[in-house]
C-alpha positions in Angstrom: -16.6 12.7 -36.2 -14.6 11.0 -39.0 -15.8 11.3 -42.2 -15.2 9.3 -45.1 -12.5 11.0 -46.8 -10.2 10.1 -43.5 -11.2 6.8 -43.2 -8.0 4.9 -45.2 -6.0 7.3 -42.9 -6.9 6.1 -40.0 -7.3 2.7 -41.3 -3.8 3.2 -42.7 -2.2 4.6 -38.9 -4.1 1.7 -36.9 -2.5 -0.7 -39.3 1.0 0.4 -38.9 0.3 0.7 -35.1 -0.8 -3.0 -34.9 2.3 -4.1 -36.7 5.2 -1.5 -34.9 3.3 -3.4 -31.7 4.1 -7.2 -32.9 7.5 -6.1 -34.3 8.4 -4.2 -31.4 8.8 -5.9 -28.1 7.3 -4.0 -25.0 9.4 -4.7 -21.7 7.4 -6.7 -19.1 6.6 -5.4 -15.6 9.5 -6.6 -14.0 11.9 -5.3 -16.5 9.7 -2.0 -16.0 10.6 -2.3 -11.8 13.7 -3.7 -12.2 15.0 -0.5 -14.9 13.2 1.6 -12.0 15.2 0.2 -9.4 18.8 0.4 -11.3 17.9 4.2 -11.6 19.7 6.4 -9.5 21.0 3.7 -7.4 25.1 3.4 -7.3 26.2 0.0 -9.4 28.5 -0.9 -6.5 25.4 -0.9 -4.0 23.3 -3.0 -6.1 26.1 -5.4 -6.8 27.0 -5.7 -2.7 22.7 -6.3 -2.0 22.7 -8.7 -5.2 25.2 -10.5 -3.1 24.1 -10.6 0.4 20.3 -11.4 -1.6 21.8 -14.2 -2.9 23.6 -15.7 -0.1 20.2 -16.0 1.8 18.4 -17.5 -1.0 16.3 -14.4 -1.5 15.1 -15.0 -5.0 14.8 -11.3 -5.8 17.3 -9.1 -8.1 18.9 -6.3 -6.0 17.3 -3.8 -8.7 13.5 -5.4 -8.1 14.7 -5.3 -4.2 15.2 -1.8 -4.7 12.4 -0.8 -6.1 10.0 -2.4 -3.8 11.7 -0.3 -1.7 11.0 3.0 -3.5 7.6 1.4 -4.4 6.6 1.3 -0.2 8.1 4.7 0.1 6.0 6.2 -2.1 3.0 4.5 -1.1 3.1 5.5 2.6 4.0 8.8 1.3 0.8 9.0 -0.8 -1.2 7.5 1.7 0.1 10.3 4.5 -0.3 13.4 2.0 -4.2 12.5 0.8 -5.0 11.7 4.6 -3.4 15.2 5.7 -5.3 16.8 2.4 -8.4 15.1 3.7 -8.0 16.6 6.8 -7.0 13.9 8.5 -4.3 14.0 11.3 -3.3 10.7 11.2 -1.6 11.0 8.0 1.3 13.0 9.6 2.0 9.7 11.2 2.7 7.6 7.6 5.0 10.4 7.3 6.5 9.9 10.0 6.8 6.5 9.8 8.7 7.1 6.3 12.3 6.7 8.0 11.8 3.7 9.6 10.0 2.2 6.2 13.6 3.2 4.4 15.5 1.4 7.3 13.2 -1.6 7.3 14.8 -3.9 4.5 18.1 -3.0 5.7 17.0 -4.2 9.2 15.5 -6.9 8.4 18.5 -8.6 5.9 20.7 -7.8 8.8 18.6 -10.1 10.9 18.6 -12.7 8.4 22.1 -12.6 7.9 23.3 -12.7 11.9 20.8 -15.8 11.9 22.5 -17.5 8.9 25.7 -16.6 10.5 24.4 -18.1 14.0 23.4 -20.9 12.1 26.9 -21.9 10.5 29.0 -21.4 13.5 26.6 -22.9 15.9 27.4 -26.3 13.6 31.0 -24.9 12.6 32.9 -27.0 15.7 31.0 -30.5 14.6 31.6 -30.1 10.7 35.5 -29.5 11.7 35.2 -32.6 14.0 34.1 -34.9 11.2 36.2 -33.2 8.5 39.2 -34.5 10.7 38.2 -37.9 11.5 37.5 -38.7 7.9 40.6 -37.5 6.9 42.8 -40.0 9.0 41.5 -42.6 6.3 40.8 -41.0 3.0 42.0 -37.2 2.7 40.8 -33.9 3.0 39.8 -33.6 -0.4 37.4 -36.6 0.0 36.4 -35.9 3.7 34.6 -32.8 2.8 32.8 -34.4 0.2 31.5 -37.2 2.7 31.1 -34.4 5.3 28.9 -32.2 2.9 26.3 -35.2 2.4 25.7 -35.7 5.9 24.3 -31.9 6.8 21.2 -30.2 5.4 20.2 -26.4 5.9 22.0 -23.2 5.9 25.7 -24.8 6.0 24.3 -27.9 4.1 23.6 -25.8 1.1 26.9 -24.2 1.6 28.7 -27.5 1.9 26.8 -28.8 -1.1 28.2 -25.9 -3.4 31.8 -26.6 -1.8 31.7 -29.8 -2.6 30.6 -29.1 -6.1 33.8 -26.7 -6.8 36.3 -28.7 -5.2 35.9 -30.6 -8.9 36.0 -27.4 -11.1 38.7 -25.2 -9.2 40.3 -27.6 -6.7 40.2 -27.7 -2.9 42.4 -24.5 -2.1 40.1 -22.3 -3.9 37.3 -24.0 -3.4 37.4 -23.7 0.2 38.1 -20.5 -0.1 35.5 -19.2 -1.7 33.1 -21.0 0.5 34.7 -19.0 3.5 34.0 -15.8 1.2 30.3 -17.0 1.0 29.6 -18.0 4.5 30.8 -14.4 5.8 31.9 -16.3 9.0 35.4 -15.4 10.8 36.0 -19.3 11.8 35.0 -20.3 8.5 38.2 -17.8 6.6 40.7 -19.3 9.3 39.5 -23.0 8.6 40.1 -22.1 4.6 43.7 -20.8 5.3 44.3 -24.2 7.9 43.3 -26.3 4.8 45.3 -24.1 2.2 48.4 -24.7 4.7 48.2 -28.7 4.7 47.3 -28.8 0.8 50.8 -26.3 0.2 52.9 -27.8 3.0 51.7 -31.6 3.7 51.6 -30.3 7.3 49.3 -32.4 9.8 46.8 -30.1 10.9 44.8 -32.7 13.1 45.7 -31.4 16.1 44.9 -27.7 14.7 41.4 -28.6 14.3 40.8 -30.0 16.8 42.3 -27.1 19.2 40.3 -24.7 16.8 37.2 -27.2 17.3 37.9 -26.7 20.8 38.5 -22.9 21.1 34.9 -22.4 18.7 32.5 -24.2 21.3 34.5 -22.3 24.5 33.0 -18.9 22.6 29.8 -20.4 21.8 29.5 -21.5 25.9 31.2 -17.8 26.5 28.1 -15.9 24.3 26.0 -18.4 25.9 26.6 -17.2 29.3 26.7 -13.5 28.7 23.4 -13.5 27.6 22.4 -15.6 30.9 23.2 -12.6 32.4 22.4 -10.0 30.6 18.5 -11.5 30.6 17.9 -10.1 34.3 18.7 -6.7 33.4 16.7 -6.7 30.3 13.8 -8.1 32.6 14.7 -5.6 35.2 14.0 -2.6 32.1 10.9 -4.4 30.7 8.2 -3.1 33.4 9.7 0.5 32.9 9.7 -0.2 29.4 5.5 -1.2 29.5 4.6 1.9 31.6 6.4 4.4 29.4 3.8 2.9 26.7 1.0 2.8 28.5 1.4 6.6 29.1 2.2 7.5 26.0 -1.4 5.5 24.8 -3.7 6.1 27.4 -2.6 9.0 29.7 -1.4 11.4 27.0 -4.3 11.2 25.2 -6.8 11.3 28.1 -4.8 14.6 29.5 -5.5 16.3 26.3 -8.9 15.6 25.8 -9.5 17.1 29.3 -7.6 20.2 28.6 -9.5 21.0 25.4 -13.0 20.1 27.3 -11.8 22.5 29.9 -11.1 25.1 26.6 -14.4 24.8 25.5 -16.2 25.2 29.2 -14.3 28.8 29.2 
């Protein structure tokens, strides 16, 4: 109980609480996960996933990325360890699914980038087509602006930023730096065909188009190794299915009987 004598000091202390709290500015909770994330974690490595987060459009920070990640972690983790406290069994399997949770983001920007990268090189062969047909008449400066109006997606979002730094930085660097972005081994090589004609005056027509050429023959080439790869991997799937089926139905069954035969003795 408070009696009256310490009433002005507690009156006093609430009333310099209140104001430290307006004067004082509390982070948010994304400042709280993003200084969770940045803990611990190597600047380098944050810098490289900030990168590849923002070349897919991800629109999260590589620290908040990161500490989703923890925040999973520690959830299955939780989850596992008050199942196994509760007796439960199962809860071995959360931690054993806590590998796989680690490797999960990792797996799944991976996919997204070799689709992005499928993306740009499946359309690579046509952009180089038009960027050379415009040329003939106005330039390459001004062909890849036209060009970068005329696509939409993946490589038009790309071409829309490259056409948006060819007026800050010029074309050389410009064209470079959307090779850097793109990740792409055609893309780099088209950068350094552009950087020779804007140095040398060179005519590169005929370059791009042989490159043009040589980019859809290893598109048809990848095309037709996975034609036949696809029986084999049909071949595996039935072998595949059983192995499953056994280890869900079978397995279990097998070890119900054996303990039923334990309890008979």
């Amino acid at each position: 109980m408070i009696t009256e004598i310490e009433y002005p000091a507690v009156l006093t202390g609430a009333a310099a609480l209140a104001w430290c709290l307006r004067r004082v500015k509390l982070p948010g909770a994304l400042q709280v996960l993003e200084m969770a994330g940045r803990y611990g974690a190597p600047g380098e490595e944050l810098k490289s996933l900030g990168k590849r987060l923002e070349a897919l459009r991800i629109p999260l920070s590589a620290e908040l990325a990161t500490a989703g990640k923890r925040s999973g972690m520690l959830l299955i983790f939780f989850a596992g360890a008050v199942l196994l406290a509760g007796g439960q069994k199962g809860g071995a399997l959360f931690l054993l699914a806590l590998p796989m949770a680690a490797k999960a983001p990792e797996i799944a920007l991976s996919f997204l980038e070799k689709r992005r990268k499928e993306a740009i090189q499946a359309a690579f062969p046509l952009v180089v087509e038009q960027v050379k047909v415009y040329a003939g008449a106005v330039g390459y400066y001004d062909a890849i602006k036209v060009v970068a109006r005329s696509w939409h997606g993946v490589l038009g979002r790309e071409l829309a930023l490259l056409s948006a730094e060819m007026e800050l930085v010029g074309l050389i660097e410009a064209v470079d730096n959307f090779a850097r972005r793109c990740n792409v081994a055609e893309m780099k090589d088209f950068a350094r065909i552009i950087s020779v004609e804007q140095t040398t005056g060179a005519d590169i027509s005929e370059i791009l188009s042989n490159y043009s050429k040589v980019s859809r023959q290893r598109k048809a080439s990848k095309i037709k190794r996975w034609i036949k790869i696809q029986p084999v991997l049909m071949s595996l799937l039935p072998g595949v299915l059983i192995v499953i089926f056994i280890m869900m139905f079978i397995i279990p069954m097998v070890g119900t009987i054996i303990n039923q035969l334990n309890a008979i003795k």
